[in-house]
Structure formats: C-alpha cells, structure tokens
N, C-alpha and C positions, 0 to 999 in steps of 0.2 A: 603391665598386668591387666588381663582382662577376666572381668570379675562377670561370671553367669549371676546376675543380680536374683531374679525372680527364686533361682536355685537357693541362693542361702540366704533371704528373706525367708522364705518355708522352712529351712533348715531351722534359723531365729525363732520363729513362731512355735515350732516344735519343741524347740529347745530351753527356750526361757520363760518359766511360768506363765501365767498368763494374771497373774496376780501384780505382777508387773506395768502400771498405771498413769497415767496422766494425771494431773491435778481433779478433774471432773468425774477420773475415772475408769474413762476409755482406756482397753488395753495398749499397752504400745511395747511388748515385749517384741515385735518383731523387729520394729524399728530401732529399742535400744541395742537389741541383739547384733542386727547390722553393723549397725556403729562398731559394736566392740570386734565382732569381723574384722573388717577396713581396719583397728585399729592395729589389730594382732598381723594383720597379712603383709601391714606398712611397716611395723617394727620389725619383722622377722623378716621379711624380702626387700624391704627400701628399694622400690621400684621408681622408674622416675619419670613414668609415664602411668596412668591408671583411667580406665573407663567402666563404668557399670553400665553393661549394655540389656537393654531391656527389650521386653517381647511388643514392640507393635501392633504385633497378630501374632497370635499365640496358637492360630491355625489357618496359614496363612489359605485361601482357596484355591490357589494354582497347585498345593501341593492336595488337595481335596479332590478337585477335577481328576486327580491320575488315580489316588486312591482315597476311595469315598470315606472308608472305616478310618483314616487317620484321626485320632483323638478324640473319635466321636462319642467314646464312651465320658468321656472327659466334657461333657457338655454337660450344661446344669440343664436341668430336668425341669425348673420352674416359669411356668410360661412368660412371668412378667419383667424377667430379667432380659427377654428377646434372645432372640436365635446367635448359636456358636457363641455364646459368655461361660468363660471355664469356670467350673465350679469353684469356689474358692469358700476358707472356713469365715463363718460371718465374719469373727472379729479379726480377721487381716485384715477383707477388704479395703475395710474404714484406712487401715495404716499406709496401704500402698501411697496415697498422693501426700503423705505427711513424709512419707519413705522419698520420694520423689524431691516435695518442699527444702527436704536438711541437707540433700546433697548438693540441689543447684543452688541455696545460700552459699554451702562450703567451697562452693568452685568446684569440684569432682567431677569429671567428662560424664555426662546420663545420656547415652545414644541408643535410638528404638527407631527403627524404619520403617514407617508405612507398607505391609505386605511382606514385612517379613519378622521372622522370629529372632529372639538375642542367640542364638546360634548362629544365624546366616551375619550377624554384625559381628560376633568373634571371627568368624571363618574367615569376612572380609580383609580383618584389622589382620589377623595371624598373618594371612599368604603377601598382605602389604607392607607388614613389619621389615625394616632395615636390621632392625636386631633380635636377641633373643625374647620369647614372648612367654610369660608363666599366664596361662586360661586357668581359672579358679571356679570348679564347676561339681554339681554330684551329678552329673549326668554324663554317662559314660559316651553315650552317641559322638563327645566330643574327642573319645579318645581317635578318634581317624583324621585328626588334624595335627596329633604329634609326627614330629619330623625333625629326628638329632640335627642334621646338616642346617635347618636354620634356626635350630634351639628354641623350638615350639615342643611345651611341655607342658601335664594337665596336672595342676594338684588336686586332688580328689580329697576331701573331706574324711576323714576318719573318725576324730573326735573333735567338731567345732571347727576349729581352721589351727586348732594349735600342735594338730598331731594331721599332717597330709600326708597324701601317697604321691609321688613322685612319680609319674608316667611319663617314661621315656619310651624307644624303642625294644631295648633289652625286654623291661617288663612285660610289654605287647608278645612279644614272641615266647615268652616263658609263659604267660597267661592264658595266650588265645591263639601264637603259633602266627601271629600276623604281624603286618607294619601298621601303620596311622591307616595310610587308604585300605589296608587287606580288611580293616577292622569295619569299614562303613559296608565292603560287603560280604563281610561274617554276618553283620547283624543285619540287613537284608534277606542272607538266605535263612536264618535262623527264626526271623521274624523277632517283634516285639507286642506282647498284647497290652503293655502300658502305652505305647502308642499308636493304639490300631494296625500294626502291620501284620500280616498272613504271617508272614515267612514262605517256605516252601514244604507244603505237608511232606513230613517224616525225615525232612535234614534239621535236624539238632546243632546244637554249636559245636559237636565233636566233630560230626562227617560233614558240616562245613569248612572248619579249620583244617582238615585231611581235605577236600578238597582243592581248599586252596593253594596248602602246600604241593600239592599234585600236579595240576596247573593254573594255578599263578595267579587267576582274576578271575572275575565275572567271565569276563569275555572268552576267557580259554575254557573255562567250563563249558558254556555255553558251546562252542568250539567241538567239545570234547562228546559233549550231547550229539552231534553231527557225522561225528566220524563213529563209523561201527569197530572201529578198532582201539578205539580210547579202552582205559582200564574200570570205566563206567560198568556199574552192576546195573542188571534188565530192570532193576525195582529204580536204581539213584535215575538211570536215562529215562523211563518212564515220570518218575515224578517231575522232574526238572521239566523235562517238554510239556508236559502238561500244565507247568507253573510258568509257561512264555511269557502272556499277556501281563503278569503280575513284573514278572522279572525285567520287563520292557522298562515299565513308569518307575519300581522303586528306585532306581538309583536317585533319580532326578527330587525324588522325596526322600531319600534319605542321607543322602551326599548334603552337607550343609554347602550353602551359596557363598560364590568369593568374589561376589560380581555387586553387592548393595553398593546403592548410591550412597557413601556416607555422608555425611553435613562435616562442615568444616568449623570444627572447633578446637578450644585448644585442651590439650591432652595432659599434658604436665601438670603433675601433681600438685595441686597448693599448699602454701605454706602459709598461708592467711586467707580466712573466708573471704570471697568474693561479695557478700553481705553482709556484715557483722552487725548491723541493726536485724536484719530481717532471723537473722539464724538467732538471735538475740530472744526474736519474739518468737519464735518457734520453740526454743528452747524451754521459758517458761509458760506456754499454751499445755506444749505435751510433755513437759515433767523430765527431759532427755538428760537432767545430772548427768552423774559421773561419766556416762558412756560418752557423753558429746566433747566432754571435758578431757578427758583421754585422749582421746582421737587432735583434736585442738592441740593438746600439745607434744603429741609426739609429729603432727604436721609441722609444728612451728622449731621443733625439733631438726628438723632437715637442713633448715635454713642455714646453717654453718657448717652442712656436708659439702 
C-alpha cells in the first residue's frame, strides 16, 4: 500500500476540526486525523508492506524548465517564506514535522526524494512492485498508473478512507473511455488549471477521450495531425499543431517518474514501534490519545496473522 501522504494529511486537516489540540494548544487535527487514516486503511486492507511517500519537491524544476506555469499558481505569495514554498494553511504547517516525527517513531516506510514529487516515488514503487499494489491518493493524476495485469489499483477517497473508490480499469474506460496510460494523456490534452497545465485550447475531456479512442495515444494523434486524411476536423488539426511545442514537454511533466533512486529501507509494516520511548514523548508533547492508540493496536494486531 502506497499512501499519497501529503494528499490525506489536507484531507485530515480539512476534515477534523481544528479544535482538535495538543496539550499547549497547537492544532494537531491533521496529524490525529492521519493516524486514524493508516488506522482505518490497515484494518480494512491488512497490507503487508506500507509506505507514506512524501513530496521532496512539490515542484520539482526539471518539470518547470519544460513548463513554466506548473503549480505556479500554487506558490505562496509572501516574500519571506522565499521562492517555490507552496502555500500551505498556517496551522498545518507547524504539524507536517510532528506528521513526519509519529511515523519514523512507529517504524512506517516515510520515502520523499530529492527532486522529485511523492508521485514520482508511487510511480517508482507501483512499476517495481512483484505484487499487487493499492496507491491511496485524492489525486486523480495517479489514476494513469492503474494496470489490472499487475494489480495496481487507486483507492480514491470518498468519505475519509472508510468509503473508497476502487480504480481499476473497467472504471477508467466507463469514466474517461481510457486505460491507466490513455488517462495521463487525456489529462495532458485536457489540461489541468490546479496544476498549471494549458491543455490544448478547445479539446475538453470529451473530444480528447473520442480522440483517443480514435487513435490510440498521444502519438497517433499527433500522427493523425500529419496525415490530410485522418478523420481530424480543420478546427481539432489546426488546434493540435498549433499546441506542438506544449504537447512536446507535457508528457515528460505529466507522466509521473518510474525511474527515482529510491533509498533502501525496509517496507514492512510494523507490528511494534521502532521507538516506543520516542513515540512515547510525542504522544504526550502533542495530545495524539486515542488516535495513536488505535493504530498501536490494530499494528500489534497483525502479529498473529
């Protein structure tokens, strides 16, 4: 199970009051919120490998250099936080390294690669997987990494992590008319303005999805742009060629990476904190009761599967 961390800490933060506190005070609803996540996702999937993989870079510049507007809108605005730091609501912040603290106590794989985003470290761990993989993420970008034949599947958040959507293939093609990869460039041609991407002015997800059932990929469109006898209308062949240079760089920005150097650590789920003093003082610092409590013993739970 690979858990888009950053994704359902916001999720948490949204979700759980914010009345939700530490001993001092400080919020930590995202962080209990988490917890209860991991707990719900461990009882209902009993996965036997688990990583929270984290954004490194959250914009990485190689995918900047190809297109400038990636995420840019998504950049905090105030000059003293210094250049490319995503916006985030104050009272996360403070929680992310407390977020970060309760898991390396509990032993839970926490993998974030320099230069790149916890996308590009799902993408790695999915296409490296010997077996089946559940990606646990609200970001749909990841749906172009599902693939039935090696049981790479996205559950998608519905309500909390206790009601998911199952994305498989079936659902791809009933949805958006696509597989895993059709789906990375539907939303290329489609564009995305939550992450700075163009798209290709005047194809929508409809007449890209009709495209791609027509011919097949990027590249036969593209293909199809070329030839005066494709079933291309004068407006769809005029836009496309005119969207060359775009359509050049986006794959490369928006194809997640199956290439990160990951770090070698180990993956298996624990069944006992890998720090039980330290998680010990974390626990009573930031007030994590019941939530830590839970999660501790449905871990310790396993131990006799």
């Amino acid at each position: 199970m690979l858990l888009d961390t950053a994704s359902l800490y916001f999720r948490a933060y949204f979700g759980v009051p914010d009345s939700v506190k530490a001993p001092d005070g400080t919020p930590v609803n995202a962080v209990r919120g988490l917890l209860d996540f991991i707990d719900r996702l461990v009882r209902d999937h009993q996965p036997d490998d688990l990583v929270a993989c984290m954004d490194a870079d959250w914009r990485p510049q190689w995918r900047v250099e190809l297109i400038p507007s990636y995420k840019a809108h998504r950049v905090a605005e105030e000059v003293e936080v210094g250049p490319d730091v995503e916006e985030v609501p104050d009272t996360l912040s403070p929680q992310v390294p407390v977020i970060e603290a309760v898991l390396d106590a509990l032993g839970i794989a926490r993998v974030g690669v320099e230069g790149y985003e916890a996308d590009d470290v799902i993408g790695t761990y999915a296409t490296r997987a010997a077996g089946p993989v559940d990606i646990v993420t609200g970001d749909r970008d990841l749906y172009q990494l599902v693939d039935d034949k090696r049981g790479v599947r996205v559950l998608y958040p519905l309500k909390g992590v206790g009601t998911l959507q199952a994305t498989d293939e079936a659902w791809l093609r009933e949805k958006y008319g696509v597989d895993g990869p059709g789906y990375a460039d539907l939303a290329l041609l489609r564009g995305d303005p939550s992450d700075g991407l163009p798209g290709v002015p005047g194809i929508g997800e409809k007449t890209a999805a009709k495209l791609l059932a027509q011919y097949g990929d990027l590249a036969g469109i593209m293909a199809a742009v070329d030839d005066p006898a494709s079933g291309l209308t004068p407006a769809q062949r005029k836009r496309l060629d005119e969207a060359r240079p775009y359509l050049a760089v986006a794959p490369t920005v928006v194809r997640v990476a199956a290439d990160v150097p990951l770090p070698d650590v180990e993956l298996a789920l624990p069944r006992v904190p890998r720090d039980p003093g330290g998680l010990d003082a974390l626990a009573a610092r930031w007030g994590l009761g019941g939530s830590l409590q839970r999660l501790l013993s449905t871990l310790q739970e396993g131990v006799s599967d």
